[in-house]
Phi, psi and omega in degrees: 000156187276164218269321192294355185246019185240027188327322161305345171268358181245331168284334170312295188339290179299328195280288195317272234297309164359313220239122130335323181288016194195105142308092198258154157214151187239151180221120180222219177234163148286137180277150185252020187236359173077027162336177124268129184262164181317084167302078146359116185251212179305143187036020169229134195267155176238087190259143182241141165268181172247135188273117153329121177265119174335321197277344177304158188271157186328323208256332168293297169322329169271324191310289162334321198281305178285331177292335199280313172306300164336310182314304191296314194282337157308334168257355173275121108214325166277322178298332200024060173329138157272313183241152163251116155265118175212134176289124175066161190293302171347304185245075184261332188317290188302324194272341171295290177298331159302272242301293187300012158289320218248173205260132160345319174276345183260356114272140156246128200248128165232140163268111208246142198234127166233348140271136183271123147244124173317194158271304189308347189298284200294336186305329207228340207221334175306171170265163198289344206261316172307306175312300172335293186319286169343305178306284174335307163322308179281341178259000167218305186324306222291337185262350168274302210306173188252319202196153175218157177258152120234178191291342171197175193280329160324304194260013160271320198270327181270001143279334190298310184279339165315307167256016222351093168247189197273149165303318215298335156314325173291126177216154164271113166246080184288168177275053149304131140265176192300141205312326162323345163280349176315109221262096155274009220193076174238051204247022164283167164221168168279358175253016153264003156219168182240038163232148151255119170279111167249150172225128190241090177229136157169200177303162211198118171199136173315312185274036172233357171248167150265359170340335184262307153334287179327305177277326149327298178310297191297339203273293205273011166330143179266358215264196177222106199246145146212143163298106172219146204226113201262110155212143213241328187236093161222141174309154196288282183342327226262310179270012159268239143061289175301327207273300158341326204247002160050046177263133180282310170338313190214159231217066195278123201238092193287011151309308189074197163198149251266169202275310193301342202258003201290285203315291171305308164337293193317313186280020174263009180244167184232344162226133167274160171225166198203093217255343181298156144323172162230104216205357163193153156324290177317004177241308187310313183264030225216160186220068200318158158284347175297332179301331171291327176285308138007271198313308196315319164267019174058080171254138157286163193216098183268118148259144176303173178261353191263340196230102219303303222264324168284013179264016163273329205265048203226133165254193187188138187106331174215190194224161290001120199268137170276060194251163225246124184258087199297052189308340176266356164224065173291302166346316186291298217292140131291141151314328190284316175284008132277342182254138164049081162283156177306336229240010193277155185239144187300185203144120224227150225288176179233001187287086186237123175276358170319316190296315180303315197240352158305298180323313182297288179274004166294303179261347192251322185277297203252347160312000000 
């Protein structure tokens, strides 16, 4: 998948390439959404496929599927990797076909998640190519690997039993951003102003949100509320719907924005959301990075309630405040009892991945 829709892989990216230690080479796709692209720093090369497109007919989609696989692998084989790193069920092909050239000791392989897929997950709902992929995985990767990741211990410990794998294996790499997002300047407060600013940004579908509850909420509010929802990946259905409701209050800008530019935007606002369901595991269990991207840029931040692994992050006494959000009877709440008190002191965030991937690579890479 292309690099531009993953910041956490491109903030990694940027941590390795940093480092003298390391001669990186990445194998992605071209995004097909008009990103910007990812600009490559020291020492690190970037070879790219063409991503097989949804609109294509099956066999230019397999056609695509395979060529792009031959491609990588025929060049991880000229790189001759000391360690592979790979993302997801996906890019299992290429890293599979080295590996099983090469002797256990001369390579180490980690394996990185940025998702929880169940088992019932891959039984019923992956696409055949994932399964396949998957499959492959449980019968040999998961017992090659040196280390495998998830984004948190919920979702390490329900991968561990899913897949009976060894713990000892395991690490947490949560989607913190980078310390460079820090908010210095956290002395707004929201009851000096009289509109409340909400903000939404990533992918966007109706049956996987509460997006529609929500914009209920902002259009009959009394208070003077505005919505604005910045996605670049939204269902058709998702965006008829917003467009249909012909509210000046709230406001979609399907362009989206680019990762780097995220921080300032963000700090024109006064609550970030974080609108999934808990409608699969993987939401259920999850801590999104927008919840991180928020606090950093001193967003107060409203989660469903529904979503177990964020009710570690939720405070009280300061701000940026985290709170747990009854979104289908939102309708019920005043604004006055959410928002902001005068009398709350900043607390300023501590979620940064430098801390994260110094660990990462000390103990999973160099280890």
């Amino acid at each position: 998948m292309p690099l531009e829709y993953y910041p956490p892989v491109t903030n990694f990216l940027n941590y390795l390439s940093g480092s003298k230690l390391f001669k990186l080479s990445v194998y992605s796709t071209y995004n097909s959404k008009n990103r910007k692209e990812y600009d490559s720093k020291r020492g690190t090369t970037i070879f790219r496929a063409k991503l097989p497109h949804k609109d294509d007919t099956v066999l230019v989609r397999l056609a695509n599927f395979f060529k792009y696989n031959i491609n990588f692998t025929y060049k991880i084989f000229r790189e001759k990797p000391d360690v592979l790193i790979y993302y997801e069920s996906i890019s299992v092909l290429p890293a599979l076909f080295y590996l099983i050239f090469k002797s256990r000791n001369k390579v180490k392989l980690v394996i990185i998640h940025h998702e929880y897929f169940s088992k019932e997950w891959y039984r019923t709902t992956a696409p055949i190519v994932v399964k396949f992929n998957h499959f492959l995985e449980k019968l040999y990767l998961y017992d090659r690997a040196d280390s495998i990741s998830q984004t948190n211990l919920d979702r390490s410990s329900r991968f561990a039993q899913d897949n009976n794998i060894d713990l000892n294996k395991l690490f947490e790499m949560p989607n913190y951003p980078p310390s460079c997002w820090s908010d210095n300047d956290a002395s707004f407060s929201q009851t000096e102003t009289n509109t409340i600013k909400f903000v939404y940004v990533g992918s966007l579908a109706l049956a996987y949100s509460h997006l529609e509850k929500f914009c209920e909420w902002v259009i009959s509010n009394k208070y003077d509320v505005l919505f604005d929802i910045y996605s670049f990946n939204i269902e058709r259905s998702t965006k008829e719907y917003l467009e249909s409701l012909g509210s000046d209050r709230i406001h979609l800008f399907t362009e989206g924005i680019d990762y780097e530019d995220l921080p300032k935007m963000l700090r024109e606002y006064d609550v970030g959301l974080i609108l999934y369901n808990a409608v699969t595991d993987n939401y259920k269990y999850n801590a999104p990075n927008k919840l991180f991207e928020y606090l950093a840029c001193g967003l107060d931040i409203w989660f469903s309630k529904d979503l177990i692994t964020s009710r570690n992050y939720v405070t009280e006494g300061f701000y940026p405040q985290v709170i747990q959000i009854d979104f289908e009877n939102l309708i019920k709440e005043s604004l006055e009892t959410l928002k902001r008190k005068p009398n709350f002191k900043y607390q300023k965030s501590k979620f940064y991945c430098e801390n994260i991937y110094k660990s990462v690579v000390e103990q999973r890479i160099m280890g």
